[in-house]
ZAMAR-144011 format. One line per 2 residues: number of its first residue (from 0); for each residue x, y, z of C-alpha. Coordinates in Angstrom, 1 decimal, always signed. Last residue first. Layout:
N
NUM> X:Y:Z | ...
***
This chain:
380
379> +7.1:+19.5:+59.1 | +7.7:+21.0:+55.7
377> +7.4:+19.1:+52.4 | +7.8:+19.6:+48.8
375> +7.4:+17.4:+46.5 | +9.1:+17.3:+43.4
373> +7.2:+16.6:+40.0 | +8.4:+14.5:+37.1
371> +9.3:+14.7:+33.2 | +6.6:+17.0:+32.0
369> +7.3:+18.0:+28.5 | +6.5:+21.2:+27.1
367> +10.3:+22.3:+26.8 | +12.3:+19.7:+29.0
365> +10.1:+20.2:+32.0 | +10.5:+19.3:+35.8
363> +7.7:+20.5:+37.7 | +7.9:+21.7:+41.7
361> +5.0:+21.0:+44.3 | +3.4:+22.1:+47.4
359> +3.9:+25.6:+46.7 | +3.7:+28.1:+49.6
357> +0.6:+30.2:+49.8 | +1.8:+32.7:+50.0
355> +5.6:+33.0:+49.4 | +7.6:+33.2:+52.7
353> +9.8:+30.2:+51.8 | +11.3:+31.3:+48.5
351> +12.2:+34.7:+50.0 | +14.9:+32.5:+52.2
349> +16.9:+31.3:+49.7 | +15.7:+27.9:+47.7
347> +19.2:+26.0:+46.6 | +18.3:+23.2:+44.5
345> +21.4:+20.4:+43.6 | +20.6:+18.8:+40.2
343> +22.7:+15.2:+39.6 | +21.9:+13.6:+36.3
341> +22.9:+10.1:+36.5 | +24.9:+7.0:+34.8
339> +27.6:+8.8:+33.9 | +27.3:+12.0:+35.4
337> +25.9:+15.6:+33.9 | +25.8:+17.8:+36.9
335> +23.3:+20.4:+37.1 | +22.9:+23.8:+39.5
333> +19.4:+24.9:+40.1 | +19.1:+28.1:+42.2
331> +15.0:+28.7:+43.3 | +13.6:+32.2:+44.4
329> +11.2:+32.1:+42.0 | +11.4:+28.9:+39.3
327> +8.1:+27.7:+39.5 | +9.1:+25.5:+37.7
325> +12.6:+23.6:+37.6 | +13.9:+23.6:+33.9
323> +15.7:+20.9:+31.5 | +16.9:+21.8:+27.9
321> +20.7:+22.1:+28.8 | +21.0:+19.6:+31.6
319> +19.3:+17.0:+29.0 | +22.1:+17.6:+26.4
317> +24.6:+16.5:+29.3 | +22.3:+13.7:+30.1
315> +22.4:+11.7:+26.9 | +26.1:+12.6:+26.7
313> +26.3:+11.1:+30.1 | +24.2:+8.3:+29.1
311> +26.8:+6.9:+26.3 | +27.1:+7.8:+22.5
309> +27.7:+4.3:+21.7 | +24.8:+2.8:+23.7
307> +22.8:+4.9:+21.8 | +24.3:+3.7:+18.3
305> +23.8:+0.1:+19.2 | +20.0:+0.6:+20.1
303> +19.6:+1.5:+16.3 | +20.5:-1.9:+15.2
301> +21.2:-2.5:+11.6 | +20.2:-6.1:+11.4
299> +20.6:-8.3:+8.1 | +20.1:-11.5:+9.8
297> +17.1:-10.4:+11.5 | +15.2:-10.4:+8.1
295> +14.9:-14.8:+8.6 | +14.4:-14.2:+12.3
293> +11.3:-13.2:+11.7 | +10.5:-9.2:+13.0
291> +9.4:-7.7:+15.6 | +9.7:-10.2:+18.4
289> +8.4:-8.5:+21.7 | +10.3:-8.1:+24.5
287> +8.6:-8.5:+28.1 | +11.3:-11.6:+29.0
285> +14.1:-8.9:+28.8 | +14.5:-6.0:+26.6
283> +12.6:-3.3:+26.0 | +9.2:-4.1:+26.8
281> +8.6:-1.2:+29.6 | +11.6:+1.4:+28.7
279> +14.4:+0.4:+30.1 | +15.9:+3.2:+32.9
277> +17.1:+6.4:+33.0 | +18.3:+8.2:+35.9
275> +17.6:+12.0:+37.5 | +18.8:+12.7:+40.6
273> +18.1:+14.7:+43.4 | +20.3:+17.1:+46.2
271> +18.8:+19.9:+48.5 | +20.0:+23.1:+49.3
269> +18.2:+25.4:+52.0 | +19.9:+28.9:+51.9
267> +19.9:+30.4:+55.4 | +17.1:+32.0:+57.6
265> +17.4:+29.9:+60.4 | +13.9:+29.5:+61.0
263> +13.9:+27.7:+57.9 | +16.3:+24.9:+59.6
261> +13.5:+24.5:+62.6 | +10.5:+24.5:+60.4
259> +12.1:+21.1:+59.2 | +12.2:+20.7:+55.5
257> +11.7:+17.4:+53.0 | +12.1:+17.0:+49.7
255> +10.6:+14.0:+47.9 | +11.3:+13.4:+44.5
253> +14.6:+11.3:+45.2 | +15.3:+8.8:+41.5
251> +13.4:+11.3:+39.0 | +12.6:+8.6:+36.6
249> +13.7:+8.8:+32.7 | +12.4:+6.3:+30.3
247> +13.1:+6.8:+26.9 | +11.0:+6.0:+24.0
245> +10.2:+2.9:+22.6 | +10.3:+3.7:+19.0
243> +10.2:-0.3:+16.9 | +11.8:-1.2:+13.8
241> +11.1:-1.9:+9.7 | +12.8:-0.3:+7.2
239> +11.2:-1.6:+4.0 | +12.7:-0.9:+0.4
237> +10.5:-0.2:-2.8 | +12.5:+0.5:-5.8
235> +9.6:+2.0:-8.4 | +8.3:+0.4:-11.3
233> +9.6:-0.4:-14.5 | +7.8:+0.1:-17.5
231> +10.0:+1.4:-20.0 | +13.8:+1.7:-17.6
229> +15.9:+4.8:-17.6 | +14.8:+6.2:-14.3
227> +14.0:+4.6:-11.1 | +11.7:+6.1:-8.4
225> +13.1:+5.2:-5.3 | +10.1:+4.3:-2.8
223> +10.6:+3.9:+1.0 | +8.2:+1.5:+2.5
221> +8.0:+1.8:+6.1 | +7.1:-0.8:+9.1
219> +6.7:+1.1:+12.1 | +6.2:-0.4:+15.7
217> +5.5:+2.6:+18.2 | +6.6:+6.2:+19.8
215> +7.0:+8.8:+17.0 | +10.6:+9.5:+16.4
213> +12.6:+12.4:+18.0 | +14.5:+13.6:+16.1
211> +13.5:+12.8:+11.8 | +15.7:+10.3:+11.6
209> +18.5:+10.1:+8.9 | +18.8:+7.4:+5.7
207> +21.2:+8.0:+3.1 | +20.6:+6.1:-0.3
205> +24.2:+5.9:-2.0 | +24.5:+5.1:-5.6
203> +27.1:+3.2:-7.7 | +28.6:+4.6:-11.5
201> +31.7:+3.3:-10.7 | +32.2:+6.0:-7.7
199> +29.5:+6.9:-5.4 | +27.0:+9.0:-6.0
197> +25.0:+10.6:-2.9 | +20.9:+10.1:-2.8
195> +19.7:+11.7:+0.2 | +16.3:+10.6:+2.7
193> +14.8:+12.3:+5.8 | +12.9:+9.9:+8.1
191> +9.7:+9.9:+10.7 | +7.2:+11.7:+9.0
189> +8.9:+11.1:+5.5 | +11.4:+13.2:+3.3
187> +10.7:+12.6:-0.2 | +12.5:+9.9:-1.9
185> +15.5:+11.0:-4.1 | +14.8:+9.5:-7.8
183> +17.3:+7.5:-9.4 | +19.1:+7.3:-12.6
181> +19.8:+4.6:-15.1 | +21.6:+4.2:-18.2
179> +21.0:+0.9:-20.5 | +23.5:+0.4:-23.2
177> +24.8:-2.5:-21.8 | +22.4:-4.5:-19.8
175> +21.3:-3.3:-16.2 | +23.8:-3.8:-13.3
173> +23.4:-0.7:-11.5 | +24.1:-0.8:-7.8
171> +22.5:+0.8:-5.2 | +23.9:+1.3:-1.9
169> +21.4:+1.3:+1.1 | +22.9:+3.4:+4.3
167> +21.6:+4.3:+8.1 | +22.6:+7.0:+9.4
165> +22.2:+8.0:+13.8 | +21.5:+11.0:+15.7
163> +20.7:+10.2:+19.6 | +18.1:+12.5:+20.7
161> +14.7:+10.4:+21.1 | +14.4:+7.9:+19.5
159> +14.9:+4.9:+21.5 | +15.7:+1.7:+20.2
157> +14.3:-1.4:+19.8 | +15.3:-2.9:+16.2
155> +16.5:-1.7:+13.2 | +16.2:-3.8:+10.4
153> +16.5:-3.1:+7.4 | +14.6:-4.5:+3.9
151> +15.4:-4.3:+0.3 | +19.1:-5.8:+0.8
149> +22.5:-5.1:+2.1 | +22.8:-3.5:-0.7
147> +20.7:-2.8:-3.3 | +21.3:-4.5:-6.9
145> +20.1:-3.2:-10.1 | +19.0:-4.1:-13.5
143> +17.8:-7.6:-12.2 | +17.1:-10.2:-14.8
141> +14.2:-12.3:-15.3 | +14.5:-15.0:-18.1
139> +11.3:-15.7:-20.2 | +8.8:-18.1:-21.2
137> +4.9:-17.9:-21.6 | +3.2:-20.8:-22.0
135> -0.1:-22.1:-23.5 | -2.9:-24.3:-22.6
133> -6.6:-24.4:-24.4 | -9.1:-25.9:-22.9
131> -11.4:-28.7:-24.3 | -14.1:-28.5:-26.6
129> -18.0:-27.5:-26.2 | -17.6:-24.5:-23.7
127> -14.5:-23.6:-24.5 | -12.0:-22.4:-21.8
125> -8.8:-20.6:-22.5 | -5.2:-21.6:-19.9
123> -2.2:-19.3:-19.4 | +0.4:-20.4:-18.2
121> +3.9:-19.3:-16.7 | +7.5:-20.4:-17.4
119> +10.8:-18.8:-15.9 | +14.5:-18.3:-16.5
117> +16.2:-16.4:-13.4 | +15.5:-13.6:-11.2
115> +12.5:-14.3:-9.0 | +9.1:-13.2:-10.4
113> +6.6:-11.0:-8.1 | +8.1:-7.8:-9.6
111> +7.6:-9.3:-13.1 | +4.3:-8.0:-14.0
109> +3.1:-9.9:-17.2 | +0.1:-8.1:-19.3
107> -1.7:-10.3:-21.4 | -4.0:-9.3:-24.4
105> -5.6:-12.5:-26.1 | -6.3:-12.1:-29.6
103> -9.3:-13.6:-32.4 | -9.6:-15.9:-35.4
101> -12.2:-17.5:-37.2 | -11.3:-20.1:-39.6
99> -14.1:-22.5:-38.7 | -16.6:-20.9:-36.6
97> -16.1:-19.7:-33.1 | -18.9:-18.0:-31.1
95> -17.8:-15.5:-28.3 | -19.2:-15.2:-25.0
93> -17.2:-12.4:-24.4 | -13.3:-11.8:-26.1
91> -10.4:-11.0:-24.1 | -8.5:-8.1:-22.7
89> -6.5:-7.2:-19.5 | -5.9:-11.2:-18.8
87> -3.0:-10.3:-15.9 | +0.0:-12.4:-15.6
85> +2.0:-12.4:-12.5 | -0.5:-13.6:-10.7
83> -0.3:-17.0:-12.0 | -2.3:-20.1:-13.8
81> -4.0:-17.7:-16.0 | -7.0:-17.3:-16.9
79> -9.4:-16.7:-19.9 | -12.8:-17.7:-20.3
77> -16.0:-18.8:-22.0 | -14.7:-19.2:-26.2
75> -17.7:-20.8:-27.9 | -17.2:-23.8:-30.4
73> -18.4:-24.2:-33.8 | -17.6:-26.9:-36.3
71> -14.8:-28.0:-37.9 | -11.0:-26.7:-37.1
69> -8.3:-24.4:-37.4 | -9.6:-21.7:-35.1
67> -7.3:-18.9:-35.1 | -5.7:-17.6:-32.6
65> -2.9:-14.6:-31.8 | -1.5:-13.5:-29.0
63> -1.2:-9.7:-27.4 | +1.6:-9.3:-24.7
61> +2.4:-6.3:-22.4 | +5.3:-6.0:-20.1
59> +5.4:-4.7:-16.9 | +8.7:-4.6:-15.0
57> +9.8:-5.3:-11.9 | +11.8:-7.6:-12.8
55> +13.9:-6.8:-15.7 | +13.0:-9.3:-18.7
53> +15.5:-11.4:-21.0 | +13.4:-13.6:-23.7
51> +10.0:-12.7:-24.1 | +9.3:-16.1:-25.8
49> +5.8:-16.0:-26.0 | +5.1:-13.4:-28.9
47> +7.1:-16.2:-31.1 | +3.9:-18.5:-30.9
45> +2.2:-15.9:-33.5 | -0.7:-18.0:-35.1
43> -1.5:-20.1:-31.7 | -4.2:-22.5:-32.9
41> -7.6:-23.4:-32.1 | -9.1:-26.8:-32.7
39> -9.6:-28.0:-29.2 | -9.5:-32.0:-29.1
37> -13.3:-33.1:-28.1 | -14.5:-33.5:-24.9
35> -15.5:-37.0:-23.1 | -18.7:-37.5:-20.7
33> -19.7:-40.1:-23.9 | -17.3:-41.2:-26.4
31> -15.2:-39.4:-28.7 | -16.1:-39.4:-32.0
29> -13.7:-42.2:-33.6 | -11.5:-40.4:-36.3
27> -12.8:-40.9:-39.7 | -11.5:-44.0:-41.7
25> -10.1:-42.6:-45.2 | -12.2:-43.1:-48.5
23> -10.8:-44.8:-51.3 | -8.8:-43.1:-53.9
21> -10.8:-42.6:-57.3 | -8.4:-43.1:-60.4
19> -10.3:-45.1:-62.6 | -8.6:-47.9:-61.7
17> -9.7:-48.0:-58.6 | -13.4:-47.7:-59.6
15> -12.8:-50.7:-62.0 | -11.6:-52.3:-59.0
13> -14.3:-51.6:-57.1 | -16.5:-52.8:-60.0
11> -14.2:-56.2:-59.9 | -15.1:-56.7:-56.4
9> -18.7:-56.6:-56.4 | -19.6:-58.7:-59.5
7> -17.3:-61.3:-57.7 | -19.7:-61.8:-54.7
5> -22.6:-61.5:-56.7 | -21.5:-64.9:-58.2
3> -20.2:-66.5:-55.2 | -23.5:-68.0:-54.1
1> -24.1:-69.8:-58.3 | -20.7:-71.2:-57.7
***
């Protein structure tokens, strides 16, 4: 009895303690053990900034958020990222020491041209040096104001640029919430295109797309920008027309024209026939052919090449007859014949041709400052 003595002196002071209102002390949380971080006290103060609700890509939207730390003790802020490239950190504190009730912003900018339409989620992550990170979302449904048609990218393949006039069309589509008006901007004209905006009914417009005759010779990938107007924020329409100028081939099918001395001694008209024919440029179709383009973006082709094959060679070499010329011309008749698959030219030299001195050699075909081929001449 004597041991238990102290023992009971104990307990009924606590209780007297008790009774005298005093609550007893609550168990602390365990510190957290060794390699481990603590929680990370801060706090969001104005969540509702995150919930951007309905969004029109290709816009840029600005966000600022709100902390505060809601903690004990001091922590130090390091960095800011994000878990996406859609969402730009454009200001944020340095290096900055956190006491208890401190607060400080976060301002976000979210470009939405790399989001696809629909609801989304992106993060954003703060680093403490002495805590662990901080994780938030951002939420938000993308919608699209417009719609181009038959997408943001044509094909147009192999052709040959050269004299054949074709049109190619995008049709935009406004679908932008109600209230919302847009208007476009017509895109300046280009090295190799011209560009016209026509309205279409229900409010639709109509991007018209002509080449600039006759195209530079190469692969081209080109961005066309349509400024849109109506929209805070939003950033231009960018469509790609993607192809590749291969020029036309054109081969002088007889060059050679031969004389005897015997028929000049006549003294009559010499006539001579050649042709002119065009042929597949080197790589345009065939084994040779390079793949432009994947065959995912083929499926929306708008072939040039079909256009040319429309108008047909004879047109080709009808408009040909009319720019072509035989040099030096002196004493030289050319008469031309468009055909279908040919350009015929029949050369009548008369008799001063012959007694030139010296004689030419040679003749140059030329449409304007081009130099299509050169005709031999030879007398035995």
């Amino acid at each position: 009895m004597k041991n238990m003595l102290p023992v009971l002196l104990l307990l009924l002071c606590c209780l007297n303690l008790f009774a005298e209102g005093e609550a007893p002390q609550l168990a602390l949380p365990a510190p957290p053990r060794p390699g481990e971080l603590p929680a990370c006290p801060v706090q969001i103060t104005n969540a509702g900034v995150l919930q951007l609700g309905r969004i029109y890509d290709r816009s840029r939207q600005e966000i600022r958020v709100q902390f505060r730390h809601a903690g004990e003790g001091a922590i130090l802020f390091r960095v800011a990222r994000s878990t996406c490239p859609c969402i730009t950190v454009l200001e944020a504190p340095l290096n900055l020491n956190l006491f208890p009730g401190d607060t400080f912003s976060l301002r976000l900018q979210l470009d939405a041209t790399t989001l696809a339409p629909g609801p989304f989620t992106r993060h954003v992550i703060i680093d403490f040096s002495n805590c662990e990170s901080l994780r938030f979302a951002v939420h938000g449904d993308c919608v699209q104001p417009l719609r181009v048609s038959p997408g943001l990218e044509m094909e147009l393949g192999s052709f040959e640029g050269v004299d054949v006039m074709w049109k190619r069309h995008f049709e935009l589509t406004t679908t932008a919430l109600a209230g919302t008006t847009l208007s476009f901007v017509e895109p300046a004209a280009s090295e190799r295109f011209e560009f016209e905006l026509k309205p279409l009914p229900h409010g639709r417009q109509q991007l018209e797309i002509r080449p600039r005759l006759p195209l530079p010779l190469g692969e081209f990938h080109e961005r066309v920008n349509v400024g849109v107007n109506g929209l805070e924020n939003y950033s231009d329409l960018q469509l790609m027309l993607h192809g590749h100028v291969r020029g036309r081939a054109l081969v002088v099918k007889n060059p050679l024209l031969e004389f005897t001395q015997a028929e000049l001694a006549t003294g009559a008209v010499q006539q001579r026939e050649l042709a002119i024919i065009r042929v597949a440029a080197e790589g345009a179709q065939g084994r040779g052919r390079r793949r432009l383009m994947p065959a995912k973006r083929r499926s929306g082709e708008h072939l040039v090449v079909v256009d040319e094959q429309r108008v047909g060679t004879k047109v080709i070499f009808t408009k040909l007859a009319e720019e072509l010329s035989v040099q030096p011309a002196t004493d030289i008749t050319v008469e031309m014949l468009a055909e279908e698959h040919q350009l015929l030219l029949r050369l009548s030299f008369s008799p001063a041709f012959w007694q030139q001195k010296p004689l030419p050699t040679a003749l140059q075909l030329r449409r304007g400052n081009e130099l299509l081929g050169e005709l031999e001449l030879l007398v035995k």
